[in-house]
Phi, psi and omega in degrees: 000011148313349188045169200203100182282136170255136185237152183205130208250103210248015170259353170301189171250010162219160207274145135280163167196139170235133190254127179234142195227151174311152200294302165236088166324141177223153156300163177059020178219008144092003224322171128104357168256048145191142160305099195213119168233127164229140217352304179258341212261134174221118180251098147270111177266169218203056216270342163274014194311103145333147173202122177073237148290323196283151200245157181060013180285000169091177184173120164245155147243151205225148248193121159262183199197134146217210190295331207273331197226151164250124152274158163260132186234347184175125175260167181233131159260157161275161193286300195237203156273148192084000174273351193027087155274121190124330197319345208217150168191129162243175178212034200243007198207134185281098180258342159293353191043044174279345184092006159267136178305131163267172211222086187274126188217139184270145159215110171267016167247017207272174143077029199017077160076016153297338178090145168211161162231126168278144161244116171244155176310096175331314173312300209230026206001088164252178177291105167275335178200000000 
């Protein structure tokens, strides 16, 4: 339950497979359950990941990709506990308009269970909102 991304390239004339594993696999923090690509970018959330003390707060990483291979380039740990960060991830939209997918993540346990979504810069995930 360390989870496991599979990326599998289904424009060839025979299938690929690229295997992606969290930067430090842990039991328990779910990697891969939930998914986002956006041109080079593959955003894996982690939304039961530990961090620190806190339990379930969640962690995505974000990863560049071509054909053959994925880097791993930067993790998010979530603020507190129980929030899961990570349950949701899009990558489908430039909204700064840097010429990068920005990188939207759900925690739905955050803000005691209202939920929040963050955006962040594909370049550098820094916080945009």
């Amino acid at each position: 339950d360390a989870g496991q991304v599979w990326l599998i390239d289904h424009a060839s004339e025979s299938l690929s497979y690229t295997s992606v594993q969290a930067d430090i696999p842990v039991a328990k923090q779910y990697f891969g359950q939930s998914v986002a690509v956006g041109g080079e970018l593959l955003v894996v959330g982690s939304p039961q990941a530990k961090v620190g003390k806190l339990a379930k707060a969640g962690r995505i990483d974000l990863f560049s990709c071509d054909e053959t291979d994925c880097a791993f380039i930067i993790g998010r740990d979530g603020r507190t506990s129980q929030e899961n960060f990570g349950a949701s991830v899009d990558a489908s939209n430039d909204l700064n308009q840097d010429g990068v997918a920005d990188i939207i993540v759900g925690s739905p346990g955050a803000n005691k269970k209202a939920g929040r979504a963050d955006i962040f810069s594909g370049k550098a995930l820094l916080r945009i909102q």
